[in-house]
N, C-alpha and C positions, 0 to 999 in steps of 0.2 A: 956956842949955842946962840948967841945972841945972832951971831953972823951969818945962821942959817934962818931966823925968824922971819926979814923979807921974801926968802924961798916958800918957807912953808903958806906965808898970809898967800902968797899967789895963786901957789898950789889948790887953798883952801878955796880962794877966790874963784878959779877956772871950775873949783869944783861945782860951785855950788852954782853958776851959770849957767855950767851943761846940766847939773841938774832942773835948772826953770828950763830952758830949752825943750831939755826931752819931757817935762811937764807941758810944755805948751803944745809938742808936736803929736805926744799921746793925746793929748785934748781935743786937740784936731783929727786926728786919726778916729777919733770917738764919733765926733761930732759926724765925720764923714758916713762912719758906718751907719752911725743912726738914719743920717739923712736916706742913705743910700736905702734901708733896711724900708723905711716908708715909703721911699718911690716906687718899691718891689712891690712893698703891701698895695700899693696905690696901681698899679700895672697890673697885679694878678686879679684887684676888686674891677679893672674895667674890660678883664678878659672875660671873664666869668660872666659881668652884664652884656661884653658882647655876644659872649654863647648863648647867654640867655635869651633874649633879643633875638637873636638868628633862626632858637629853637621855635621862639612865638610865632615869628613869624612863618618859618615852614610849616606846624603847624596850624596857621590858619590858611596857609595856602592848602593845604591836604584836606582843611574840612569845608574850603570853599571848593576846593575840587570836586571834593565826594556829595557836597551837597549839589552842584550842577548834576554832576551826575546819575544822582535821582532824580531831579527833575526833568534830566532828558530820558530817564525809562520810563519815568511815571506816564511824560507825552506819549512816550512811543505806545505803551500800553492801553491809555487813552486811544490814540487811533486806530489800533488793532480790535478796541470791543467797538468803535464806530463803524468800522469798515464790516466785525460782524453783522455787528446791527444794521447797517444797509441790508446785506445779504438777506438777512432774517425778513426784513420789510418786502423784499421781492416775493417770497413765498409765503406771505401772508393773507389770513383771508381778514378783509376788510369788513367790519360788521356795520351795517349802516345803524342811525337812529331812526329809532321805532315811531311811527304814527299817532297822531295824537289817540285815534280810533284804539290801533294795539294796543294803546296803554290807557286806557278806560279803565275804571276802579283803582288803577294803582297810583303809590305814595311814593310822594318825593321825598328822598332822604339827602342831607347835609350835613359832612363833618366836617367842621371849619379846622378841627387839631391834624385830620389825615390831608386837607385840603383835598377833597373828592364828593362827588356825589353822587345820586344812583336812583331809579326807581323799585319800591318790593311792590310786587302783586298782590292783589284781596288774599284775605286771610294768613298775611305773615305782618309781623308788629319788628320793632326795634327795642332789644332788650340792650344793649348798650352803645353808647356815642361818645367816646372819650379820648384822649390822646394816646393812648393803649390800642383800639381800636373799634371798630363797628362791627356788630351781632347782631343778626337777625334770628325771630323765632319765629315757627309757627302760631297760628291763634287759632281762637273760635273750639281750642278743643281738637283740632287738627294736630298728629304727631307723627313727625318722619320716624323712619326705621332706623337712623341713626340716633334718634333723641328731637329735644325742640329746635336745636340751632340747627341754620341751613344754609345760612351764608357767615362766611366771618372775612374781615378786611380788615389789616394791621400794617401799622410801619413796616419797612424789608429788614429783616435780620436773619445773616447768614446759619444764624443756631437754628432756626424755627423751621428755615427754608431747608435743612440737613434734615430733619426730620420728616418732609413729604416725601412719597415713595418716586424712588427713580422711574423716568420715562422710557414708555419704550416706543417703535416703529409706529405699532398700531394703535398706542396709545394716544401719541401724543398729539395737542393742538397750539394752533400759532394765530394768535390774532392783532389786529390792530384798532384799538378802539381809543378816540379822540387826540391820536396822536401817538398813542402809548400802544407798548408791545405788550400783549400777555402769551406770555411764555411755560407751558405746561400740558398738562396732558388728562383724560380721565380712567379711571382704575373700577372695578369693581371689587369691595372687601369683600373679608372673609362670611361677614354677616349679610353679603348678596344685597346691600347697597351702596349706589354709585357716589363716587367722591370725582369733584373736579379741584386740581390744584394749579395757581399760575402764580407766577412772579411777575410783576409791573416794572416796566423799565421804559424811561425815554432818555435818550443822548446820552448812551451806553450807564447811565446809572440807574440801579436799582431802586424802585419810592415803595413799591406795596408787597404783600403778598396776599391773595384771595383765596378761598376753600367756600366750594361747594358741596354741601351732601343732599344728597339725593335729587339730582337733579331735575325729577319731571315737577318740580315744585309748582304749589295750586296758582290757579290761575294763570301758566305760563304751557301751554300746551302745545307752542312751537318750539319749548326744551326753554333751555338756559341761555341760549345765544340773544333771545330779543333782551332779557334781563342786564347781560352782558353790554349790547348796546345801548344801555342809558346810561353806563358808567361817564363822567365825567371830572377832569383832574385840573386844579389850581395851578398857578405857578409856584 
């Protein structure tokens, strides 16, 4: 027994070396995988920012494109109501301004919120002036067949402007006063008084809309067109 005890101490010996060995090389094997395991984590966190990134980017490429985009239709749109609007200006009839004489008796009116201004004939008053817009009545006791309003002038709004009656051939009038187009026409209603309605427009944009009832209104006995010709518009 004795004589095998140096065999065995060696045996024990070798054993217990290969076992730190493969302790250390498991260790290392650990150590590896862990590292390795982070550099994945750490590779897959900067795919992801790069797709991220990419997608920002194409997307703002896509919304700077769409946003040129409208602003090359907007232009294009823009010159297509200008190039109307030329047109419109050929076949217009130019109203001149009225003589001091013509406009004897009548009042200057001022709306600094429409930025416009206008003269009414004897016996019509201004029943409002505000940033809403300008109404004229009758006075003196004086009352159209529509009621006391006879003129009204308001900012352009396409709601308001849906509600004047469509134009037709025989209807319609086109003028140009102080630069501005008035675009519309005159109707007779149902109650057999006359209504004029136009839209205001210079350098293809829409500023006013106008409504006149009953147009032989007092004191303007060459119609409504010298009335028309005292319109005058701000910048």
């Amino acid at each position: 027994m004795k004589r095998h005890a140096p065999l065995f101490g060696a045996v024990l010996l070798g054993a217990v070396a290969t076992a730190i060995g493969m302790g250390i090389f498991l260790q290392l094997a650990n150590n590896d995988r862990s590292r390795l395991s982070r550099e994945i984590n750490h590779a897959r966190e900067a795919a992801a920012q790069a797709l991220a990134e990419k997608e920002r980017i194409a997307s703002e490429a896509n919304d700077k494109v769409e946003a040129a985009n409208a602003e090359v239709e907007k232009a294009q749109r823009v010159l297509e109501l200008l190039e109307e609007e030329q047109q419109l200006l050929t076949h217009a009839t130019r109203l001149p301004k009225p003589t001091a004489r013509e406009l004897r008796g009548w009042t200057p009116v001022v709306s600094l919120p429409l930025a416009a201004s206008l003269m009414i004939p004897p016996n019509t008053a201004i029943a409002v002036n505000d940033a809403f817009g300008l109404r004229a009545v009758t006075a003196n006791g004086h009352r159209s067949a529509s009621g006391t309003t006879w003129l009204s002038l308001t900012p352009y709004s396409p709601e308001q402007e849906s509600s004047f009656p469509s134009q037709t051939e025989e209807t319609s009038r086109l003028y140009v006063v102080d630069d501005h187009l008035l675009i519309g026409g005159i109707h007779t209603m149902i109650d057999g008084s006359t209504r004029a309605f136009f839209r205001i427009q210079q350098s293809a944009s829409s500023t006013h809309l106008l409504e006149l009832r009953d147009i032989g209104i007092p004191g303007n006995a060459d119609g409504f067109e010298r009335m028309l010709g005292t319109l005058e518009f701000g910048s």
